[in-house]
N, CA, C and O atoms as a Tinker XYZ file with bonds, in Angstrom:
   308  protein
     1  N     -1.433000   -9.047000  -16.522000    73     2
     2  CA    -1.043000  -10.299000  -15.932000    64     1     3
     3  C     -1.239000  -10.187000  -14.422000    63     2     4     5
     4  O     -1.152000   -9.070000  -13.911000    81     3
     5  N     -1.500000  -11.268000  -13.663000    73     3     6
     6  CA    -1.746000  -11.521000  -12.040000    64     5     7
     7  C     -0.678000  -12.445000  -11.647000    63     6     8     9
     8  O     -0.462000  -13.568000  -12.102000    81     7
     9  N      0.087000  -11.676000  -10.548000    73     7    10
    10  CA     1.290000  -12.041000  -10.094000    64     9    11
    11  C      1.355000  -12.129000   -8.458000    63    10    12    13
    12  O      1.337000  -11.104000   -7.775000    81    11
    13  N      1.404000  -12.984000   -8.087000    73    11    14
    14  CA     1.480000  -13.397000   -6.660000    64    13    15
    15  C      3.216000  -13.293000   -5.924000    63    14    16    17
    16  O      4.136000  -14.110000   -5.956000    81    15
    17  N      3.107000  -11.779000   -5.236000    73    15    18
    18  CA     4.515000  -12.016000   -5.042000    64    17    19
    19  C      5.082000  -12.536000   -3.578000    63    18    20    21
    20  O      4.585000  -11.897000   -2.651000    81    19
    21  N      5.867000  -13.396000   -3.238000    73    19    22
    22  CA     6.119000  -14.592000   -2.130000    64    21    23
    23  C      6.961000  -13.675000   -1.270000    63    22    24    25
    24  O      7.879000  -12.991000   -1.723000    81    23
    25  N      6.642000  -13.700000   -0.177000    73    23    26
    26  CA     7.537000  -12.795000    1.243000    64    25    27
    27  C      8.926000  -12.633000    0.528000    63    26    28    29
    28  O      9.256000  -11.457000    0.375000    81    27
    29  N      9.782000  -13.551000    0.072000    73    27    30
    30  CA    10.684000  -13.085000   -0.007000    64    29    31
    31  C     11.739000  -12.288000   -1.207000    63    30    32    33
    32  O     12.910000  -11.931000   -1.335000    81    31
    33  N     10.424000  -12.295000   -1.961000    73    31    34
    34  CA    10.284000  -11.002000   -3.363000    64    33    35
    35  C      9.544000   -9.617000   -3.144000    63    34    36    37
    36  O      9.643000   -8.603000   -3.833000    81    35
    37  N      8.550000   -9.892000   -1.677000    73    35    38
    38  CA     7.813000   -8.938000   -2.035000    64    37    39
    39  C      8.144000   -7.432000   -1.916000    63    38    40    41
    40  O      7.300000   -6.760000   -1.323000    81    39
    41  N      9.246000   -6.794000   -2.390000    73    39    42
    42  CA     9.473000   -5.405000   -2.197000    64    41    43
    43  C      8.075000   -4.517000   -2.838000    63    42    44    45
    44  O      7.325000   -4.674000   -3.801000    81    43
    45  N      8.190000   -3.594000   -1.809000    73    43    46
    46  CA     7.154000   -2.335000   -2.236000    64    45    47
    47  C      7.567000   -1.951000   -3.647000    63    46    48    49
    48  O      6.729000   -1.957000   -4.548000    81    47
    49  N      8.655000   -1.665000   -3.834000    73    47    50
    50  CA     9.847000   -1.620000   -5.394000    64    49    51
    51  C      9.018000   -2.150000   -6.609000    63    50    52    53
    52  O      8.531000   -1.682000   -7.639000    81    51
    53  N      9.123000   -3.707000   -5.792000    73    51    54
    54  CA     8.864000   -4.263000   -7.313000    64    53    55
    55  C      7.329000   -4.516000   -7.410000    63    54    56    57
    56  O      6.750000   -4.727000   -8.475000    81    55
    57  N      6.752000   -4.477000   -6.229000    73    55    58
    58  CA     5.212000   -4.398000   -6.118000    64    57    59
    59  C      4.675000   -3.390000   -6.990000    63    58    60    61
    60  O      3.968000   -3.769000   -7.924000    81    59
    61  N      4.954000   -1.872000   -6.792000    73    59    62
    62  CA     4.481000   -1.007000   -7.135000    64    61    63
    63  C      4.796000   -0.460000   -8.638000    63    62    64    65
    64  O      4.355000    0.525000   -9.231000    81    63
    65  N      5.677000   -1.416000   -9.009000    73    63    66
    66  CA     6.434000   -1.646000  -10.549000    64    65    67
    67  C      5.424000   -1.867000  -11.734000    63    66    68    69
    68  O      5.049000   -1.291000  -12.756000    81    67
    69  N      5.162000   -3.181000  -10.931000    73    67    70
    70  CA     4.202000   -3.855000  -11.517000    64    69    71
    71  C      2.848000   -3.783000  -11.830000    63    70    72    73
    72  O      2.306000   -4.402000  -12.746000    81    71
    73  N      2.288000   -2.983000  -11.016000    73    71    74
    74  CA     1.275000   -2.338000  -10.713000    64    73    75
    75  C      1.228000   -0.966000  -11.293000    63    74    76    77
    76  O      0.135000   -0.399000  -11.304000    81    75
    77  N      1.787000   -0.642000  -11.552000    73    75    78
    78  CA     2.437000    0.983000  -12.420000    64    77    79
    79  C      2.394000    0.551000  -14.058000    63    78    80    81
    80  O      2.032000    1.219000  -15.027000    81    79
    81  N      2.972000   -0.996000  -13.968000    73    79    82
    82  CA     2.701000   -1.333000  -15.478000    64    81    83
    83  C      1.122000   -2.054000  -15.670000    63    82    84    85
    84  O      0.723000   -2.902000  -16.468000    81    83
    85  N      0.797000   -1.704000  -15.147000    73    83    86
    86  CA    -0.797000   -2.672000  -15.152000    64    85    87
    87  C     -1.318000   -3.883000  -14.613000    63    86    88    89
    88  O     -2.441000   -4.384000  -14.548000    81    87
    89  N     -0.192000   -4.201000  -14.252000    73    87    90
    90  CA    -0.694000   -5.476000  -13.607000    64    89    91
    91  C     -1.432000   -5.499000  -12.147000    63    90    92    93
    92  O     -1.476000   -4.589000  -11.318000    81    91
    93  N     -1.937000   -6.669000  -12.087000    73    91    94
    94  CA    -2.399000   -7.030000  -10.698000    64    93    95
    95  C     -1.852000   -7.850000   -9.818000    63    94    96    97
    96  O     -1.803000   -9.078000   -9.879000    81    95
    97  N     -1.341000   -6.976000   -8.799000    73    95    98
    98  CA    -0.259000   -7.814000   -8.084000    64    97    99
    99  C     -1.221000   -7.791000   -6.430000    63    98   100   101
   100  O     -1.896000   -6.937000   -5.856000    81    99
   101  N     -0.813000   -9.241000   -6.120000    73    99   102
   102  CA    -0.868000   -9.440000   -4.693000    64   101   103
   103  C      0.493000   -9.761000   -3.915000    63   102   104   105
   104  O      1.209000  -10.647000   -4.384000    81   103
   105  N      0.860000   -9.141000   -2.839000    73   103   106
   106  CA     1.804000   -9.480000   -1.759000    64   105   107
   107  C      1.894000  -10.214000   -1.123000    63   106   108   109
   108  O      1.549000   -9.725000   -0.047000    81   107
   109  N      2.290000  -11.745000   -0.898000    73   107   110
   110  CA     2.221000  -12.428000    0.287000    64   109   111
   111  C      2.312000  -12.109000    1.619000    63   110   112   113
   112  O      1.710000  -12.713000    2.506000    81   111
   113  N      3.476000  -10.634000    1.877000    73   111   114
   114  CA     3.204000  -10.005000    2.989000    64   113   115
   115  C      1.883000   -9.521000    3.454000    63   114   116   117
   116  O      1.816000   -9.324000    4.667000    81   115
   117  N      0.869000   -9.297000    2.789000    73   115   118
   118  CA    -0.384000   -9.322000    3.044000    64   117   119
   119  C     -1.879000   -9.846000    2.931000    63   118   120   121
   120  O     -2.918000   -9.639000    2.303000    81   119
   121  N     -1.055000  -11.085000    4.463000    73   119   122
   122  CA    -2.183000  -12.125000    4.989000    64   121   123
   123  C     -1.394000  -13.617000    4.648000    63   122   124   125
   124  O     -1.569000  -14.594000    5.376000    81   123
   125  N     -0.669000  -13.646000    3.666000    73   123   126
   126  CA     0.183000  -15.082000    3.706000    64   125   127
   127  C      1.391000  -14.716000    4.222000    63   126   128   129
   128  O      2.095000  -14.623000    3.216000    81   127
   129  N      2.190000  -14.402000    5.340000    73   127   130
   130  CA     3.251000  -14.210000    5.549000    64   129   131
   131  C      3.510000  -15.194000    6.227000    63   130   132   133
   132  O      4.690000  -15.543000    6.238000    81   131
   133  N      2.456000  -16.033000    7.074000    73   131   134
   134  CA     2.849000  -17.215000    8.200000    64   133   135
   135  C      2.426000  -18.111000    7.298000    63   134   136   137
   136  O      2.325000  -19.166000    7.926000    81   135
   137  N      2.074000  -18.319000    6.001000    73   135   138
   138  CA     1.776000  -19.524000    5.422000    64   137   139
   139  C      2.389000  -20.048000    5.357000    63   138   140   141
   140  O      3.584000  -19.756000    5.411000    81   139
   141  N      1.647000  -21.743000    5.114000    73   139   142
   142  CA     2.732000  -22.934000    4.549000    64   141   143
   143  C      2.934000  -22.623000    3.319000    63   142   144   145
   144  O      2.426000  -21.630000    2.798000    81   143
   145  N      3.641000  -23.379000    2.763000    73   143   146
   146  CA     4.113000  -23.148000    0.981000    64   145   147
   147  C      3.283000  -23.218000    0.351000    63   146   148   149
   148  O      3.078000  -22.433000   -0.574000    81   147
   149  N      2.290000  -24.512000    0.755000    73   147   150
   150  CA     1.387000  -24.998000   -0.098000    64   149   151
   151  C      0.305000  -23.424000   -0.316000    63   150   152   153
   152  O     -0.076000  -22.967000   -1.394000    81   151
   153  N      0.013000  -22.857000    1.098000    73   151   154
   154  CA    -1.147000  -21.660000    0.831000    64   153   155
   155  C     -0.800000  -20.775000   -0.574000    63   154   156   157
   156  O     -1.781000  -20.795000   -1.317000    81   155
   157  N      0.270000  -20.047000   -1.105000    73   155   158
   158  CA     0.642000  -19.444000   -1.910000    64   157   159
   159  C      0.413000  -20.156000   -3.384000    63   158   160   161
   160  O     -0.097000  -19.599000   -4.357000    81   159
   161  N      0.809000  -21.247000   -3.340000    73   159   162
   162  CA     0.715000  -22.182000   -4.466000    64   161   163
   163  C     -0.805000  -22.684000   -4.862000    63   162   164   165
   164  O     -1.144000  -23.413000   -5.794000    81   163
   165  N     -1.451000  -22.178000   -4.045000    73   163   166
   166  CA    -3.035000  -22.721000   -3.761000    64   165   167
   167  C     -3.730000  -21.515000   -3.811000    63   166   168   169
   168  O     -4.831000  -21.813000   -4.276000    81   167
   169  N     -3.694000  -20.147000   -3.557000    73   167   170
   170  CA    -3.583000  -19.008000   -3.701000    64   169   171
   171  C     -3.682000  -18.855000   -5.490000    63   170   172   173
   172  O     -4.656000  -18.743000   -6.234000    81   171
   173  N     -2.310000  -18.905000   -5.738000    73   171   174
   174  CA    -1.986000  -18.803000   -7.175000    64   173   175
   175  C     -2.181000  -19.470000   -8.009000    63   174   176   177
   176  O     -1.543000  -19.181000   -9.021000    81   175
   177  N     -3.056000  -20.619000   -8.107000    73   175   178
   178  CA    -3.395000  -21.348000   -8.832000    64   177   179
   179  C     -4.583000  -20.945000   -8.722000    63   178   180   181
   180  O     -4.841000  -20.326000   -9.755000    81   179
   181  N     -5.733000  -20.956000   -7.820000    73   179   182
   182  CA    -6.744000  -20.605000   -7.974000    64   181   183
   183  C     -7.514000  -19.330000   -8.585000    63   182   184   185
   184  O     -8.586000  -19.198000   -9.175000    81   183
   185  N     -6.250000  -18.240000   -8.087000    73   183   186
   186  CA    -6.633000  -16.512000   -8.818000    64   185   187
   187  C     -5.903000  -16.505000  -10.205000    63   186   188   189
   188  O     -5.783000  -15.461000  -10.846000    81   187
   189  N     -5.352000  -17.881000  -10.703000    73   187   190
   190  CA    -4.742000  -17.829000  -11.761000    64   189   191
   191  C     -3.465000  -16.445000  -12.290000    63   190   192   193
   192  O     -3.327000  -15.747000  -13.294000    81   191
   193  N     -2.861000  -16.571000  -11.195000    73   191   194
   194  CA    -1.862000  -15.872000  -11.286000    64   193   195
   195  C     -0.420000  -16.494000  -10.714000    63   194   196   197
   196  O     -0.263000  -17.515000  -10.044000    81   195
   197  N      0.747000  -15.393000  -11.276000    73   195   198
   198  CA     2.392000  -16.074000  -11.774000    64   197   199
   199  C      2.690000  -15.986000   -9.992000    63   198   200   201
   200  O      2.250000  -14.977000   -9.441000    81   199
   201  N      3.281000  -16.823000   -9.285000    73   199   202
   202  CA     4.001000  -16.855000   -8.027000    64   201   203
   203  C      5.391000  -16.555000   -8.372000    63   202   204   205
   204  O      6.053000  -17.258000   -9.136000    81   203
   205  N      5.974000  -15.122000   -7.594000    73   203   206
   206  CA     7.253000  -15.032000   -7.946000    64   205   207
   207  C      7.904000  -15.260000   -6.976000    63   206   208   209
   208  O      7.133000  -15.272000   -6.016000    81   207
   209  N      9.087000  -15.488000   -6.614000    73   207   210
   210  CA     9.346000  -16.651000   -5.379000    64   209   211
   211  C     10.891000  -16.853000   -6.115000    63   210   212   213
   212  O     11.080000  -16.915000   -7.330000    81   211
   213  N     12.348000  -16.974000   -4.624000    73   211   214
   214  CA    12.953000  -17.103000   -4.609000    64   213   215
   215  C     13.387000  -18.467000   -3.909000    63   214   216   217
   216  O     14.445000  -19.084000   -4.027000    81   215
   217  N     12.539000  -18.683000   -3.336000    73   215   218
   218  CA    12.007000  -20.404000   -2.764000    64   217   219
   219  C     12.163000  -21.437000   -3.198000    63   218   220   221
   220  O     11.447000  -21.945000   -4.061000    81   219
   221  N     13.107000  -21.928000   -2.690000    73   219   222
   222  CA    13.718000  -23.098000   -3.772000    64   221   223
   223  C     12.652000  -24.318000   -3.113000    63   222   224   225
   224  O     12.904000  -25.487000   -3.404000    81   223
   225  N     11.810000  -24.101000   -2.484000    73   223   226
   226  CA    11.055000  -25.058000   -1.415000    64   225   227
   227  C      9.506000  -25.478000   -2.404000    63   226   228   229
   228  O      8.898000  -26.548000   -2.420000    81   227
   229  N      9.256000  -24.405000   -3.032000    73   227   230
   230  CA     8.139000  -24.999000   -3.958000    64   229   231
   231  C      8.309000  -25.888000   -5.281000    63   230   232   233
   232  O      7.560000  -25.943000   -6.256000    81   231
   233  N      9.473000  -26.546000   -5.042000    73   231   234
   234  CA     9.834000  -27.602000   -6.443000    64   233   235
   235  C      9.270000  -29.211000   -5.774000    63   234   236   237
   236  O      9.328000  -30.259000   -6.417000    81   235
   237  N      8.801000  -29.101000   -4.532000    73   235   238
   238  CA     8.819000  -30.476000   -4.249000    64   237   239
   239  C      7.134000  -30.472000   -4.312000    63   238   240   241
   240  O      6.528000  -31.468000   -4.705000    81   239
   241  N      6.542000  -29.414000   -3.942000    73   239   242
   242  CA     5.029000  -30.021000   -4.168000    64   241   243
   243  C      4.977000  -29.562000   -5.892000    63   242   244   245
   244  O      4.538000  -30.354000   -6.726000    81   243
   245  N      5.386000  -28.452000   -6.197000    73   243   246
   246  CA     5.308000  -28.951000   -7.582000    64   245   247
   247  C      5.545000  -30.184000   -8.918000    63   246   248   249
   248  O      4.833000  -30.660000   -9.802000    81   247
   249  N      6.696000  -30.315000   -8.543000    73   247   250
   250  CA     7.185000  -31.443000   -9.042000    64   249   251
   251  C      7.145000  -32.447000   -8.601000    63   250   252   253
   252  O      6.356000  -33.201000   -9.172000    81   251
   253  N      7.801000  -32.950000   -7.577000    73   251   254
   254  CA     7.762000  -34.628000   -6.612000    64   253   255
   255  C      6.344000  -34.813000   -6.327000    63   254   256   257
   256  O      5.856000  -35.908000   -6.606000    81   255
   257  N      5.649000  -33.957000   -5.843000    73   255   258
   258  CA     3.857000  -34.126000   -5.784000    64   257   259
   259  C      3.204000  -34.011000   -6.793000    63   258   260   261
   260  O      2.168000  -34.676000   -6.806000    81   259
   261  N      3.441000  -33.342000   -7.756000    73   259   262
   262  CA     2.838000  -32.690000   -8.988000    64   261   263
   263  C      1.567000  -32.314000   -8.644000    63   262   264   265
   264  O      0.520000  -32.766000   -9.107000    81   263
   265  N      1.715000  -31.414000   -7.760000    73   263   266
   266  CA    -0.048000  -30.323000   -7.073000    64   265   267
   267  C     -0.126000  -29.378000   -8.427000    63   266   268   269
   268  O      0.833000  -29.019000   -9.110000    81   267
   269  N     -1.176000  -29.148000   -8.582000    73   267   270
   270  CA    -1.758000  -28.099000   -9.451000    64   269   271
   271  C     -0.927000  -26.421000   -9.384000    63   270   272   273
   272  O     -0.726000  -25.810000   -8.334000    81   271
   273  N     -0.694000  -26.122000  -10.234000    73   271   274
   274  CA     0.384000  -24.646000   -9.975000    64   273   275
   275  C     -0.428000  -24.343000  -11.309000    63   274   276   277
   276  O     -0.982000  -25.112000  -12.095000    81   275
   277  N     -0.265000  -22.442000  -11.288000    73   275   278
   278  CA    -0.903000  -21.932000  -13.159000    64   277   279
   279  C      0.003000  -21.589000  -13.722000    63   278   280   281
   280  O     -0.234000  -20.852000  -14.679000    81   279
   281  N      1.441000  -21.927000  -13.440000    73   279   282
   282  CA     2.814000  -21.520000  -14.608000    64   281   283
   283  C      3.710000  -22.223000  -14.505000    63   282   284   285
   284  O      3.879000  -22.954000  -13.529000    81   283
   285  N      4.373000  -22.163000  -15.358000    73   283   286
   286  CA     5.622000  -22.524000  -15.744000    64   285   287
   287  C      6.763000  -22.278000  -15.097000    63   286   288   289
   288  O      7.333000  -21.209000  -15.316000    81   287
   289  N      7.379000  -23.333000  -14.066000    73   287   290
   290  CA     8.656000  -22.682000  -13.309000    64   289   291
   291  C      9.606000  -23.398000  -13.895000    63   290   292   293
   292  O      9.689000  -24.533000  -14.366000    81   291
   293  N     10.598000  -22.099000  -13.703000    73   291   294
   294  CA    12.037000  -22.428000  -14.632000    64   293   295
   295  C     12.862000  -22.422000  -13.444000    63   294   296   297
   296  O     12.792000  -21.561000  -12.567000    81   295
   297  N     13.902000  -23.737000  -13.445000    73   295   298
   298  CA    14.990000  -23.877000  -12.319000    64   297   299
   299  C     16.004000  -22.434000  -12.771000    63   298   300   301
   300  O     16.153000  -21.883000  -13.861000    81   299
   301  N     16.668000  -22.099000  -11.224000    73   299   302
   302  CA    17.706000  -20.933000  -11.622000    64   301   303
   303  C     19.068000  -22.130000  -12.192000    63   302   304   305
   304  O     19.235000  -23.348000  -12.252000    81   303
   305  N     19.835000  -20.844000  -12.531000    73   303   306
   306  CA    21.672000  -22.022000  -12.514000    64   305   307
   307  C     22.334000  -21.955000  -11.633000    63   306   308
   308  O     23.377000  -22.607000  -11.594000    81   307
């Protein structure tokens, strides 16, 4: 799986987790750290990979805009 992880997930921790289990992970800390929201979401849609993200800020172009995203986001409780 390809997982786009957002500045404020991106631990080396869970980077290197993931990557240990096979996956292909990119860091937003490296090269999207000054992005707008939209870059990540545009990013991850295009390399067809999961944005993991604590960002409660990407529900409005997802949803209220309905921009193109490649997964399934689940609200927290």
């Amino acid at each position: 799986m390809k997982f786009l992880l957002d500045v404020c997930v991106a631990s080396r921790v869970l980077s290197d987790t993931l990557a240990r289990l096979g996956h292909d992970v990119l860091s937003a800390r490296d090269g999207l750290a000054d992005a707008s929201d939209q870059t990540p979401l545009d990013v991850a849609y295009r390399e067809g990979r999961v944005l993991v993200t604590e960002d409660k800020d990407f529900g409005e172009p997802v949803f209220a805009l309905r921009l193109p995203y490649s997964c399934r986001l689940r609200p927290t409780t």
